[in-house]
C-alpha positions as CSV (number, residue, x, y, z in Angstrom):
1,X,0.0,0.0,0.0
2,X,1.6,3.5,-0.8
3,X,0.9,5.9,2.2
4,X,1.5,8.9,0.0
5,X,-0.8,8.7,-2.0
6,X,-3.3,6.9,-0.3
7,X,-3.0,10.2,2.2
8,X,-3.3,12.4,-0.9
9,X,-6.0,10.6,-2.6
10,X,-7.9,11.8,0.9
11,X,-7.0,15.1,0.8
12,X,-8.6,15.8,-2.5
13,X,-11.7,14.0,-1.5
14,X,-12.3,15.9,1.9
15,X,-12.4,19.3,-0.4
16,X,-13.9,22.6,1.8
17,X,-13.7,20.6,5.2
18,X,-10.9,21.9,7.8
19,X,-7.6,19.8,8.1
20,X,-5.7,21.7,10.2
21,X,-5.3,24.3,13.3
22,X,-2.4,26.2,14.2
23,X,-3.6,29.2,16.5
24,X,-5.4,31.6,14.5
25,X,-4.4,30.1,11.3
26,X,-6.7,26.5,9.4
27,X,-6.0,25.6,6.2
28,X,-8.4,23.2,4.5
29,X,-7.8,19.8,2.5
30,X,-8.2,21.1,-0.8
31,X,-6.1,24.5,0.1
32,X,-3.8,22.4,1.5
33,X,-3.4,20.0,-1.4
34,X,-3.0,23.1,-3.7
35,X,0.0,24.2,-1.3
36,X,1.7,20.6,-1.5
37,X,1.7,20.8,-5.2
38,X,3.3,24.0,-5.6
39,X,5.7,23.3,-2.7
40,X,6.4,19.8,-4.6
41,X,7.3,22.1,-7.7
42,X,9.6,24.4,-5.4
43,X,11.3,21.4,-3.8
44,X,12.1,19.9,-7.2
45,X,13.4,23.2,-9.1
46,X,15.7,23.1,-5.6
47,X,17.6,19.8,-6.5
48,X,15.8,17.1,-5.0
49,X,15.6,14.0,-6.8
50,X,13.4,10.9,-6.1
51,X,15.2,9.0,-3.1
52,X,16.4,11.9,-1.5
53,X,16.4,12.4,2.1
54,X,15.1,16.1,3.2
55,X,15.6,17.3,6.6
56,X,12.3,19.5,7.7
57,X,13.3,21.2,11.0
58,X,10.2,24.0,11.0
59,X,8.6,25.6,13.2
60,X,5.0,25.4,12.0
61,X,3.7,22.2,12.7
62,X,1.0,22.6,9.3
63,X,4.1,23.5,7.0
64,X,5.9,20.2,8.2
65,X,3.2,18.2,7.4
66,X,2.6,20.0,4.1
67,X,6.3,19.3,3.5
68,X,5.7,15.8,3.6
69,X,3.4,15.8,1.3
70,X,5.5,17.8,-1.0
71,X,8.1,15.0,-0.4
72,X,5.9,11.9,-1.2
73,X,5.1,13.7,-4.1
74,X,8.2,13.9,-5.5
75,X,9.2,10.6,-4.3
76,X,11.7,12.0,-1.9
77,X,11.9,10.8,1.9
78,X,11.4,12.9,4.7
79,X,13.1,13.4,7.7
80,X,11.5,15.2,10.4
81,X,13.7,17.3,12.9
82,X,13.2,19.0,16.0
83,X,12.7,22.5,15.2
84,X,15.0,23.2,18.5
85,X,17.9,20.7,17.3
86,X,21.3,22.7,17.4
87,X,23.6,22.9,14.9
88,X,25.6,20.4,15.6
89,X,23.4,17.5,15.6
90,X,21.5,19.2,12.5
91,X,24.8,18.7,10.7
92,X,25.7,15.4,12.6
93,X,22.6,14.0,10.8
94,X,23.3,15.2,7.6
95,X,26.7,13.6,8.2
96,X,25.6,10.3,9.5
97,X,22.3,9.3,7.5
98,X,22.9,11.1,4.0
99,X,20.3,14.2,3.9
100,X,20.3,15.6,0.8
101,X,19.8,19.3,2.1
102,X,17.5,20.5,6.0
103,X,15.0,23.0,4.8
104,X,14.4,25.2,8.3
105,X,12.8,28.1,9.7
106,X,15.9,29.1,10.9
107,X,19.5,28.8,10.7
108,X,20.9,27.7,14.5
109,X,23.7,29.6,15.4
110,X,26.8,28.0,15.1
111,X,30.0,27.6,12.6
112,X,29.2,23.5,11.7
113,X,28.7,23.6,7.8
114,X,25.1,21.8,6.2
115,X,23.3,22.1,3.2
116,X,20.6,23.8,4.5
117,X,17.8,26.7,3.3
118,X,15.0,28.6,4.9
119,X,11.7,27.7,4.1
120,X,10.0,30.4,2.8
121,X,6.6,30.7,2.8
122,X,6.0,32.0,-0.9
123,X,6.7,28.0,-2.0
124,X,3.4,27.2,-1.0
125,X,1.6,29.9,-3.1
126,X,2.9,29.5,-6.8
127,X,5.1,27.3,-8.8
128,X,8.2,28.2,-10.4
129,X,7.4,28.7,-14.1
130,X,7.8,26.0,-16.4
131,X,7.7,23.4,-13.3
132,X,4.3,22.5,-12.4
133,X,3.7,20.4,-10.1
134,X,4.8,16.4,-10.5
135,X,2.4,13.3,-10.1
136,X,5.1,11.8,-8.0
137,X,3.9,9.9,-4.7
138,X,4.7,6.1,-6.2
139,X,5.8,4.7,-3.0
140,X,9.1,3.5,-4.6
141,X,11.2,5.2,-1.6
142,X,11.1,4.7,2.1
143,X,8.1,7.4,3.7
144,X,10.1,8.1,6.7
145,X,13.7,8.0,7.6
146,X,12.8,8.5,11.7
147,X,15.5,8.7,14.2
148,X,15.3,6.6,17.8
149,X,14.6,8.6,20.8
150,X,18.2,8.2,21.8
151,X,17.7,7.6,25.4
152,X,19.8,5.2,25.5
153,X,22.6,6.6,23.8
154,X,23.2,8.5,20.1
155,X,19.9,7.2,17.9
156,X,19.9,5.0,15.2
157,X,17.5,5.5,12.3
158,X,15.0,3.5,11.2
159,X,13.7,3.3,7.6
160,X,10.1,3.0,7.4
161,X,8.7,2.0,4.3
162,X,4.8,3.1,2.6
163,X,3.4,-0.2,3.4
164,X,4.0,0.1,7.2
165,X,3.5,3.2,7.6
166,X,0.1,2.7,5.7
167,X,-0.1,-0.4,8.4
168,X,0.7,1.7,11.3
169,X,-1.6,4.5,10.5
170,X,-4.8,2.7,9.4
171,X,-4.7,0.1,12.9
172,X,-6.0,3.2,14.5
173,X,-9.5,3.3,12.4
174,X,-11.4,1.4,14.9
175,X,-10.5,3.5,17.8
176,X,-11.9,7.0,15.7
177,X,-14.9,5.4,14.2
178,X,-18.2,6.8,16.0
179,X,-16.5,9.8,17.4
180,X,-16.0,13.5,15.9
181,X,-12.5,12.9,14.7
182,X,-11.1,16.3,16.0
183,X,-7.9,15.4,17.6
184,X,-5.6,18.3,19.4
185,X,-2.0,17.8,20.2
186,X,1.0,19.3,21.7
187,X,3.3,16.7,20.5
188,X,6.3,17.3,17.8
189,X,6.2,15.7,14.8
190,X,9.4,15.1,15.1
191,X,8.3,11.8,17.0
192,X,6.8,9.2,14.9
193,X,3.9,8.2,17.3
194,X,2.7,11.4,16.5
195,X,3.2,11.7,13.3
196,X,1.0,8.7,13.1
197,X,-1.7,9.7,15.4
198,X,-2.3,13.0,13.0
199,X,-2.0,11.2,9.8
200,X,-4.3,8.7,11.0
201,X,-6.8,11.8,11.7
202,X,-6.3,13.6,8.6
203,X,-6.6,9.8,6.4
204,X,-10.2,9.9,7.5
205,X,-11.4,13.1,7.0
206,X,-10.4,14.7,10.9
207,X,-9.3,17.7,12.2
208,X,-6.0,18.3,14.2
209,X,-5.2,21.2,16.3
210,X,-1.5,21.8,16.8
211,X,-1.2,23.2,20.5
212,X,1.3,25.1,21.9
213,X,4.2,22.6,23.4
214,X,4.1,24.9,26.7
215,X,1.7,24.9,28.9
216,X,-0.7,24.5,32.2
217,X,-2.4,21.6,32.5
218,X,-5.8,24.2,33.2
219,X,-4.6,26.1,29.7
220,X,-4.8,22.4,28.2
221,X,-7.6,21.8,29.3
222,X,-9.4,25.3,28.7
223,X,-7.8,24.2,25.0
224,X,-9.6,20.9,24.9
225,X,-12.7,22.1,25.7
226,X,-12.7,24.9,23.2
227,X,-12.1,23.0,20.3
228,X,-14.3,20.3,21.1
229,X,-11.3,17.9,20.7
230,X,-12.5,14.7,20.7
231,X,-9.1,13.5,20.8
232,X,-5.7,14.0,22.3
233,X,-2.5,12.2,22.1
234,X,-0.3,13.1,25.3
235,X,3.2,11.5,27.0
236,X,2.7,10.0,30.7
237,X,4.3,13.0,32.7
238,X,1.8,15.4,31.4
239,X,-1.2,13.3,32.2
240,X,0.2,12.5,35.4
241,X,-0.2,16.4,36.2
242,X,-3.4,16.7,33.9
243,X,-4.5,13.8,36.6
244,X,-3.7,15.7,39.7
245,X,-5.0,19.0,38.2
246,X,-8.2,17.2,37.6
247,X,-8.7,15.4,40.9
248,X,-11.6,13.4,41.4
249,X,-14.0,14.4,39.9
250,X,-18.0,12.8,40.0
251,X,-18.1,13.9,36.0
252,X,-15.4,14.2,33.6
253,X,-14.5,17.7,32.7
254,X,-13.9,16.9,29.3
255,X,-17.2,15.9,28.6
256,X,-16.3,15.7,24.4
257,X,-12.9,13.9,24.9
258,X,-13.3,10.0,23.6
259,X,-10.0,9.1,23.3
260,X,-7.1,9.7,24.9
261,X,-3.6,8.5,23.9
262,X,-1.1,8.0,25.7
263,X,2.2,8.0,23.8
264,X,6.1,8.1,24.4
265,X,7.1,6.2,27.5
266,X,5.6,4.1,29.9
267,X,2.8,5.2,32.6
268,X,2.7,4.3,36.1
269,X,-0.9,2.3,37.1
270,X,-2.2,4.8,39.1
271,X,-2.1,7.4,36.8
272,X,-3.7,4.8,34.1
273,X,-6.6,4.7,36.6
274,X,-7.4,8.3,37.0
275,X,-6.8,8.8,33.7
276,X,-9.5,6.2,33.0
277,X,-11.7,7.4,35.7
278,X,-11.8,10.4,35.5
279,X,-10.2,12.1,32.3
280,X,-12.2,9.8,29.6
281,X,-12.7,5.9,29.4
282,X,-11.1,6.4,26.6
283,X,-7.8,6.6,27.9
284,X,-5.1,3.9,26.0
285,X,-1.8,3.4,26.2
286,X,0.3,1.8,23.2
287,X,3.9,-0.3,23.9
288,X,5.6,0.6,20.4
289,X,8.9,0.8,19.4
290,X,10.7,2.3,15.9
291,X,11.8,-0.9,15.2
292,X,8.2,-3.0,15.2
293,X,5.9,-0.1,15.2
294,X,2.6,-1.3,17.6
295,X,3.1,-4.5,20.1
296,X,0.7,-4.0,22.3
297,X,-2.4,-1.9,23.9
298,X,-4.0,-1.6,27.0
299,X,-7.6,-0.1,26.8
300,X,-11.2,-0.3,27.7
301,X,-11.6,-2.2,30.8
302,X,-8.7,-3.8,30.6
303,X,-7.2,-0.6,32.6
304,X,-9.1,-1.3,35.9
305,X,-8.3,-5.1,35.3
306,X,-4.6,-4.8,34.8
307,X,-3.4,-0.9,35.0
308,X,0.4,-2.7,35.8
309,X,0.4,-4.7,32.3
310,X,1.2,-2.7,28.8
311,X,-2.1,-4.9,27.7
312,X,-2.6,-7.7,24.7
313,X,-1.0,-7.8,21.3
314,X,-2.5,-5.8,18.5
315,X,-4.3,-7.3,15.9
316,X,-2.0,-8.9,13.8
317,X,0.8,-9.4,16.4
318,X,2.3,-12.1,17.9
319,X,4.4,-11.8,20.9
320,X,7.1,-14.1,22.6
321,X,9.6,-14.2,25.4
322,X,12.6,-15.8,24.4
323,X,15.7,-15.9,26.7
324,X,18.7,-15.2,25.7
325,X,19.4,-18.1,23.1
326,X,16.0,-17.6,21.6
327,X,14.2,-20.1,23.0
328,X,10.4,-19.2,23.9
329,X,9.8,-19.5,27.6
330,X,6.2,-20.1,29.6
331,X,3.6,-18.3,30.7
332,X,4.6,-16.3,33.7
333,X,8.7,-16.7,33.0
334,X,10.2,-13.1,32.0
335,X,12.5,-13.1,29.3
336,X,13.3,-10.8,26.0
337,X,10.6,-9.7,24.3
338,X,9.7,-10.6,20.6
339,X,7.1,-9.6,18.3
340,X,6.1,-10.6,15.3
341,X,4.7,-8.1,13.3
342,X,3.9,-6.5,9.4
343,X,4.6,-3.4,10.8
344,X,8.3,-3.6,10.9
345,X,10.9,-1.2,10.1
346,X,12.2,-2.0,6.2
347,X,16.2,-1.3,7.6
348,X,17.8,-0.1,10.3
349,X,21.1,2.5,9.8
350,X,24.2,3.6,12.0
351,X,26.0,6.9,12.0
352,X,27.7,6.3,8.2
353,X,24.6,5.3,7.0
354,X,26.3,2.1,7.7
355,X,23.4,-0.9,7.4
356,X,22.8,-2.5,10.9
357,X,21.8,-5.9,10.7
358,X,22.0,-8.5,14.1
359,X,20.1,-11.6,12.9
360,X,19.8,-12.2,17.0
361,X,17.4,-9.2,17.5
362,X,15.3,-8.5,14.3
363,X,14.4,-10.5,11.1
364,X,12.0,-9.7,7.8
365,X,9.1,-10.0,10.3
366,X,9.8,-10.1,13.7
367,X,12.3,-7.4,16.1
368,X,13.1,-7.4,19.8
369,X,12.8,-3.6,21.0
370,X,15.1,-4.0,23.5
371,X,12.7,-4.6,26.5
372,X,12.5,-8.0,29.2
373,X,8.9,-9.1,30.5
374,X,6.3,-12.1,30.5
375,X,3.0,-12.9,29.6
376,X,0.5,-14.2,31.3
377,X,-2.4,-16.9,30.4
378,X,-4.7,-14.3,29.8
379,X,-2.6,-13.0,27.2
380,X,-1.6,-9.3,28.8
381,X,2.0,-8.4,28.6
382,X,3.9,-7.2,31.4
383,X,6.8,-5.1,31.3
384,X,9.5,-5.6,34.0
385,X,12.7,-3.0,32.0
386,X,14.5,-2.6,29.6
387,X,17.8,-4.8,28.3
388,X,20.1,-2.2,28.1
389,X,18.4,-0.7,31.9
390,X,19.0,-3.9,34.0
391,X,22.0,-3.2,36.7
392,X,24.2,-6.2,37.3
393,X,25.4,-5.9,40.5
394,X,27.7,-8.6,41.6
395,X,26.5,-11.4,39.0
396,X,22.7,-10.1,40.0
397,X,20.7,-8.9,37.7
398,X,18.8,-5.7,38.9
399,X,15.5,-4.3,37.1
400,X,15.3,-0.7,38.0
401,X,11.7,-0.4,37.1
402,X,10.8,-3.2,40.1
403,X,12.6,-1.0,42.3
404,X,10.9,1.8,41.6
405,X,7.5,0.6,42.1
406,X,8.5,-0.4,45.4
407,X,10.0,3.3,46.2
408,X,7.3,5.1,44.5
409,X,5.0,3.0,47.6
410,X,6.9,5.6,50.2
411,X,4.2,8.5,51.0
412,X,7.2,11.4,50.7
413,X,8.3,10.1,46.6
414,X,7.2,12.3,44.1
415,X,8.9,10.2,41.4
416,X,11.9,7.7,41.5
417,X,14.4,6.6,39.4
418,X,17.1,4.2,39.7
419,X,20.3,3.5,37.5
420,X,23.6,2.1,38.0
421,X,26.9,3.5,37.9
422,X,30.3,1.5,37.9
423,X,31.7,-0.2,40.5
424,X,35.5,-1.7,40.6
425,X,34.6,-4.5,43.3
426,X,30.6,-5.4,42.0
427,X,31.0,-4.4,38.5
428,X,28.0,-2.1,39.0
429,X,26.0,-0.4,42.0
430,X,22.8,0.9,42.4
431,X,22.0,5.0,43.0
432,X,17.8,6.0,43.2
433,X,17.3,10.0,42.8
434,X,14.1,10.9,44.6
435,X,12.1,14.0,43.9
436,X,10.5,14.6,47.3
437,X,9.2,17.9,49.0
438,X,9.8,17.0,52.7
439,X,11.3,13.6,52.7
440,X,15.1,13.1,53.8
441,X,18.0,10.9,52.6
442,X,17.8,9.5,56.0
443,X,14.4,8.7,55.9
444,X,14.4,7.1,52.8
445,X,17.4,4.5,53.6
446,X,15.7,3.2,56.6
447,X,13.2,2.6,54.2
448,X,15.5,0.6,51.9
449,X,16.8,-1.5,55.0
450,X,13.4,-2.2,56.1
451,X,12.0,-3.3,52.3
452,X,14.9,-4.4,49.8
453,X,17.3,-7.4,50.3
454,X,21.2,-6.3,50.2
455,X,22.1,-7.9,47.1
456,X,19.5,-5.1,45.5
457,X,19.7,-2.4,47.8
458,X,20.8,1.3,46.2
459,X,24.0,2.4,47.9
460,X,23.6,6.0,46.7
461,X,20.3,7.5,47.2
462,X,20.3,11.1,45.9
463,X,17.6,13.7,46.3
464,X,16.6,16.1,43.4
465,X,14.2,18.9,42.4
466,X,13.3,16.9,39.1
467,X,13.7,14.1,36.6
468,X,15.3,14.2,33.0
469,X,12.6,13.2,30.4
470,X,12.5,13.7,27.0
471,X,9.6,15.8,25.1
472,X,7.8,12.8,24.6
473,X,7.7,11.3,28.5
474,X,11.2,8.9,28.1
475,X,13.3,8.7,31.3
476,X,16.9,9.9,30.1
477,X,18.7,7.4,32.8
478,X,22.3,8.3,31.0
479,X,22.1,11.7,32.1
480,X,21.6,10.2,35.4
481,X,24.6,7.9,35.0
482,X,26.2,11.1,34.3
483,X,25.8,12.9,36.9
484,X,27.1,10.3,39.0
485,X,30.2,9.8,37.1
486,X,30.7,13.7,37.4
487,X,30.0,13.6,40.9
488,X,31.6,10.0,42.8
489,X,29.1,8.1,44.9
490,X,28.9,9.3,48.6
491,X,30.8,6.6,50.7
């Protein structure tokens, strides 16, 4: 299936009817098709050829997605950037993954050389002469060349191809059929959840709002209930405070709001319930990765049921836990996990643009993201951490996730997190930073002694105003690790 035009082929049939929303300015699907075929025609007179990878590092969410378009159409692949990448990394992925050119709303101040131009504005109101706008959008290159989150060190990138982006994209019909299909968003599209969450609107004739990425949670919620958003795609740590803003409420005060996504990182289960309860019943929370694209949901009642699982397999998905010779364990045993899925990513790429290929954790079909859990007989899967996460400290393996679920138990913990740092005589050790208002270091070790064994027990406990997460919700543990590494653990 080709994405690009399949999305195109909608555009021109949704005509008059309002696409987009970007504070005082809307554009509709046929002014917005007109737009991608003169900025197609501008993109082409610049250079671009089919295949070509084009960074888009603007500003306006509505002119990166028309950029896309422009792209597909001239069968070149986009590459959405952070609008607030530096420099640097601007010309560290030009560098890395071959980008043609970055067009940007600004140029970043620094002295590292990139082909690079400002968008202007005027490309999306007339064609050069003598280059009208190009059929284009036959599939034959990748859709997206999308970038990891990098949490876990620099990202790889990911090659998506037409077909599963079409695949990713169109799995989310069910969950907008019967509702009003208006869908507002903070989110940047430089992450690919998003990206599909909007596309997925505008396939079927919707309406996104781009909101502001700063914020209150009352200004968020005065927005959702001015455009009548029906629904919203938001990372755990702002529906944590969305939650607590909220309270308990006997009636939802989003009385419009159907769906509510919850994308980027994992969610803690008591936020899932009050989300649930009393935000919409239509609160869901995907388990995705760049590599396999959608593994798993947990939504409807299965949130009150089992608010600590990440849910059952998508349609269409088959999950396993394997250890670590590939060989699928029980029910109940936690292991790697493995999905099987038509979703995946078509190639995966190294700084160099240097092909990446480990028959061990991805095949045509299948990919391991990375992540260690179980399933149970009822089918939900439960995630204990992440691979690359576990601490082994002294030949025991450590799953700093477990720990935090116990820590988050103590009344005075805001939020937890726990991460090793190196250790000559154990090989690793365990530190937990706590965010706390009135709790002490003190306090919180007798609390350790009194609830964790000493082979598991965090030797460093740290206490701190906040967290690093990314935009989209992702704990950034190495900046943890490197704060400790700056600073050597308190004897």
């Amino acid at each position: 299936m080709n994405f690009g035009r399949q999305i195109l082929d909608a555009f021109a049939a949704n005509g008059d009817r309002v696409a987009m929303v970007s504070g005082h300015s809307r554009i509709t699907y046929a002014q917005a098709l007109v737009q991608v075929g003169h900025l197609a025609a501008n993109f082409k007179m610049s250079g671009l050829r089919p295949g070509d990878r084009v960074g888009l590092a603007m500003v306006d969410n509505i002119d990166v997605v028309l950029a896309i378009l422009a792209c597909w159409k001239i069968d070149a692949t986009p590459v959405v950037i952070d609008f607030r990448a530096p420099r640097s990394q601007r010309a560290r992925n030009i560098r890395d993954f071959a980008l043609a050119m970055i067009f940007e709303s600004r140029s970043p101040p620094g002295d590292d050389p990139y082909p690079g131009a400002i968008f202007q504005a005027d490309w999306k109101n007339a064609s050069p002469a003598a280059h009208a706008a190009p059929a284009g959008a036959t599939g034959a290159h990748p859709a997206f060349l999308m970038f990891s989150s990098g949490t876990t060190g620099d990202p790889k990138a990911y090659i998506q191809s037409h077909e599963a982006l079409s695949g990713r994209v169109t799995a989310r019909k069910s969950t907008l059929d019967g509702t009003e299909k208006r869908l507002l968003t903070p989110m940047a599209l430089s992450y690919s959840a998003t990206r599909h969450q909007i596309f997925s609107y505008l396939l079927y004739g919707g309406t996104v709002n781009f909101f502001p990425p700063l914020f209150t949670p009352s200004e968020l919620i005065e927005g959702l209930l001015s455009f009548r958003a029906s629904g919203t795609s938001l990372p755990p740590p702002v529906i944590s405070r969305l939650v607590r803003e909220v309270g308990q409420p006997a009636t939802s005060p989003l009385p419009d709001l159907r769906v509510l996504y919850s994308i980027g990182g994992p969610a803690r289960p008591e936020d899932k319930l009050a989300a649930y309860r009393y935000i919409s019943s239509g609160y869901r929370i995907s388990y995705a990765s760049s590599l396999t694209g959608n593994i798993s949901m947990l939504s409807g009642p299965d949130v009150l049921a089992r608010p600590e699982s990440a849910g059952r397999p998508f349609g269409g998905v088959r999950i396993d836990i394997v250890d670590a010779e590939g060989h699928v364990l029980a029910n109940g045993e936690t292991g790697l996990i493995k999905a099987w899925t038509s979703t995946m990513a078509s190639a995966v790429l190294l700084p160099g643009n240097r092909p990446f290929i480990d028959p061990r954790i991805m095949g045509p079909n299948w990919g391991m993201p990375g992540d260690i859990g179980f399933l149970d007989d009822a089918g939900f899967l439960t995630i204990v951490d992440r691979e690359s996460d576990m601490i082994v400290r002294g030949g025991v393996n450590v799953a700093p996730q477990e720990l935090e679920k116990l820590i988050r138990a103590h009344p005075k913990v805001l939020d937890v997190a726990v991460t090793g740092f190196p250790d000559e005589t154990m090989g690793q050790e365990i530190a937990v930073f706590i965010v706390t208002e009135h709790g002490t270091v003190d306090e919180f070790q007798a609390f350790l002694r009194a609830n964790i064994s000493p082979d598991r027990r965090p030797r460093e406990v740290r206490l701190v105003a906040s967290l690093p997460y990314s935009d989209n919700g992702k704990l950034l543990r190495r900046r943890l690790v490197e704060t400790l590494s700056a600073q050597p653990p308190r004897e």
